[in-house]
Legacy VTK file of the C-alpha trace (Angstrom):
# vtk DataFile Version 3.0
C-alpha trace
ASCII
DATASET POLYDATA
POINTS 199 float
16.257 37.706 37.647
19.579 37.702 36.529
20.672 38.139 32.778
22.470 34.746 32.448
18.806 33.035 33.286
16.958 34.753 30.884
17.821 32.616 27.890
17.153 29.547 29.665
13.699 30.777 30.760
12.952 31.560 27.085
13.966 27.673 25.797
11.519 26.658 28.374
8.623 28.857 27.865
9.145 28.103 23.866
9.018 24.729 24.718
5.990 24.562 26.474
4.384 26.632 24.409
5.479 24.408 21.095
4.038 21.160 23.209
0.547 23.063 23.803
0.546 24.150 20.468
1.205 20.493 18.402
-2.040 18.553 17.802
-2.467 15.331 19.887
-2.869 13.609 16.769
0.729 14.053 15.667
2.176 13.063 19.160
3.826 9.374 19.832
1.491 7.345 21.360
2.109 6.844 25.039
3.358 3.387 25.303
6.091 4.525 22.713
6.569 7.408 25.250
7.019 5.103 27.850
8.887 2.871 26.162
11.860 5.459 25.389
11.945 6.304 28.558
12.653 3.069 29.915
15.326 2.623 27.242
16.954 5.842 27.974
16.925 5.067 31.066
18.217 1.716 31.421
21.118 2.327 28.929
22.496 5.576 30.960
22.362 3.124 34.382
22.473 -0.300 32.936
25.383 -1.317 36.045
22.196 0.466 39.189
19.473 -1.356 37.359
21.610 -4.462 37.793
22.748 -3.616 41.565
19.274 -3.495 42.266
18.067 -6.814 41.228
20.575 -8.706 43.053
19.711 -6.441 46.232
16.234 -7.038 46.241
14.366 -9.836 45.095
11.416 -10.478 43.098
8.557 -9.910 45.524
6.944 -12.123 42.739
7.405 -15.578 44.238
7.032 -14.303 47.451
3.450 -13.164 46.934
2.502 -16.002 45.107
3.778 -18.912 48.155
1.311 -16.068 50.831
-1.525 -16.806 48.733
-1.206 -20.076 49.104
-4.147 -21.663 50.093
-4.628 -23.975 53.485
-7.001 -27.135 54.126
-9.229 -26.349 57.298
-8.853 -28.676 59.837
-12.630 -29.236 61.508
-12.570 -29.271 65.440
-13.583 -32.810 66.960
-15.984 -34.970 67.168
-18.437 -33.296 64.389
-17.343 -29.445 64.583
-16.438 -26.572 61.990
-13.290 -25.344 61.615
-12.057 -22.211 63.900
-13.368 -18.917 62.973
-10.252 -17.870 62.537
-8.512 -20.137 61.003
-6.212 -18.962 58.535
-7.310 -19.210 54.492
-3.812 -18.648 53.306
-0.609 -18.855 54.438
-0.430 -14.367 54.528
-3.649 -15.066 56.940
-1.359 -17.401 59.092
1.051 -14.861 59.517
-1.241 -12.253 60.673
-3.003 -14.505 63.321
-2.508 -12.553 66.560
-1.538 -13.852 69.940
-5.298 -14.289 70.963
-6.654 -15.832 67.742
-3.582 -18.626 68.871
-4.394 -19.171 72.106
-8.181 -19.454 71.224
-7.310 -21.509 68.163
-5.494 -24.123 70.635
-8.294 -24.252 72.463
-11.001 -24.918 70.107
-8.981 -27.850 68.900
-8.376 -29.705 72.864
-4.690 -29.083 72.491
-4.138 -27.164 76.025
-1.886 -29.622 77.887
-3.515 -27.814 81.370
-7.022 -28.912 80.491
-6.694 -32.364 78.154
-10.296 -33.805 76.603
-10.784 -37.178 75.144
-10.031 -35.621 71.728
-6.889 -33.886 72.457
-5.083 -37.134 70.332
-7.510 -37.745 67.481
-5.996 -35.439 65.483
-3.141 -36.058 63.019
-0.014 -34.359 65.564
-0.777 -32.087 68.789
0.293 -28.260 69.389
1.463 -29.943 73.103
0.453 -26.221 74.020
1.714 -25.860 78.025
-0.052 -22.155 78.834
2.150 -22.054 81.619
5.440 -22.626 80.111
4.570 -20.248 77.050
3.813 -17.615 79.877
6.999 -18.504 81.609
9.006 -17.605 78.296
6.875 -14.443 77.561
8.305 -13.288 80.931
11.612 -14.428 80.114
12.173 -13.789 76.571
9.846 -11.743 76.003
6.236 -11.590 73.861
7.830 -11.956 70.798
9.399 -14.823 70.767
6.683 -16.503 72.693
4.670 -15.340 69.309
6.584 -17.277 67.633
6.677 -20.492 69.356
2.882 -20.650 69.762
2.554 -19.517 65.720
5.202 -22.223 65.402
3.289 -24.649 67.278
0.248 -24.210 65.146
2.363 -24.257 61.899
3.530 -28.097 62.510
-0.196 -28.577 63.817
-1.602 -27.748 60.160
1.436 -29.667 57.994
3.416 -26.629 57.399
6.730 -27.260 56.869
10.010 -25.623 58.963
7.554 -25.926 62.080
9.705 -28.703 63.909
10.174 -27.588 67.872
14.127 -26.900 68.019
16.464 -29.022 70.131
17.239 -26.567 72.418
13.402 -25.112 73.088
12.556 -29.059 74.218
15.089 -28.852 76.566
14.508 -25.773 77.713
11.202 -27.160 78.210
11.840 -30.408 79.778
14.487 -28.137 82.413
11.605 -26.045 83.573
9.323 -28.951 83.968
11.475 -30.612 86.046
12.269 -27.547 88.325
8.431 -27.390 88.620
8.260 -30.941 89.710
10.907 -30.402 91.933
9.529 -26.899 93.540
6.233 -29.268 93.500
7.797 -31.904 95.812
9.809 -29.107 97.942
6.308 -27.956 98.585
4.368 -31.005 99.264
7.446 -32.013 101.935
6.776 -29.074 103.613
3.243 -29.013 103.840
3.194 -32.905 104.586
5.842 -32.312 107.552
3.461 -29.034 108.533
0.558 -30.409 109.228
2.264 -32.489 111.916
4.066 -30.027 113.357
7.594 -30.304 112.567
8.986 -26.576 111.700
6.448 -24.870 114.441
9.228 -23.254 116.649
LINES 1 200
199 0 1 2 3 4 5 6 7 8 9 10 11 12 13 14 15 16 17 18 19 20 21 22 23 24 25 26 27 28 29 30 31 32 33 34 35 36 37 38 39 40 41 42 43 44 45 46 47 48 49 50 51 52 53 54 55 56 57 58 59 60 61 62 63 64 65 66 67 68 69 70 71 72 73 74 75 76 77 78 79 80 81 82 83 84 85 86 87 88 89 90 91 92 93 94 95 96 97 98 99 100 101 102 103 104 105 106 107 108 109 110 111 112 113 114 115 116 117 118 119 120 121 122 123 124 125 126 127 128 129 130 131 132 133 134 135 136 137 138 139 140 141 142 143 144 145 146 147 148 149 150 151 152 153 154 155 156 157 158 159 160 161 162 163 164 165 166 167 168 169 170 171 172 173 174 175 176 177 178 179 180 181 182 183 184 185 186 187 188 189 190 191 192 193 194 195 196 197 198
């Protein structure tokens, strides 16, 4: 150890020892501890302190609108609501992709396989399996997360679940290129089965 180290070591070592040594009786109480910190703190970086609370927001209000609670919708004619089914709005958010898909389901809303019930219910999901697994292949899984979270979103009243302009034309351009591939098809196969295009 050097000699220009050795007086610092001492302050410490008399320090500690002087902090072992006083009676806990005679120290500040903790909370008056804390409180001086804090002080000291905030008036040596009053301008960071500041920075920080207009870079990040209160996670306060945030916390409080994911606990917010959400009615259960029960399944027609006389059923319970989905196992599933989210409690809160942080429970909506962490449905997964399968919990959707069984979700739409339980409540008659896959277009591919309508049921008498499919309209009872205050709005429809309108959930097309085959178009949503046309965009997963196309866009990708996430985004077809989002449209079928989106999709049950509007179906439970939440608000900011609106379909966008552009995805229902998307939609109504790949319906009609079905139709037409459809047609294409059923010309063929009509003009097949009398013999036309046998060479």
């Amino acid at each position: 150890m050097s000699k220009s180290c050795v007086p610092v070591v001492h302050y410490y070592q008399s320090l500690l020892q002087s902090i072992i040594s006083t009676p806990f009786s005679s120290c500040c109480p903790l909370k008056s501890i804390s409180k001086h910190a804090m002080t000291a703190k905030s008036a040596t970086r009053p301008s960071t302190k500041r920075q920080r609370q207009h870079q990040r927001p209160s996670l306060l209000p945030i916390i409080t609108r994911l606990q917010y609670e959400l009615a259960p919708i029960h399944a027609m004619p006389e059923g319970a609501p989905h196992p599933s089914f989210p409690p809160t709005l942080l429970h909506y958010h962490l449905l997964t992709e399968d919990q959707l898909d069984s979700i739409a389901r339980y409540y008659h809303q896959w277009v591919n396989s309508p049921t008498i019930w499919t309209h009872s219910y205050p709005t429809v999901m309108d959930w097309n399996a085959e178009w949503l697994e046309s965009v997963g292949q196309t866009k990708g899984m996430d985004v077809r997360m989002h449209i079928k979270k989106r999709k049950f979103g509007r179906f439970i009243g939440l608000r900011g679940c609106d379909t966008p302009v552009e995805e229902a034309e998307e939609r109504e351009r790949w319906q009609r290129r079905r139709e037409e591939m459809a047609l294409k098809a059923g010309n063929m196969s009509y003009w097949g089965r009398r013999g036309f295009g046998q060479w």
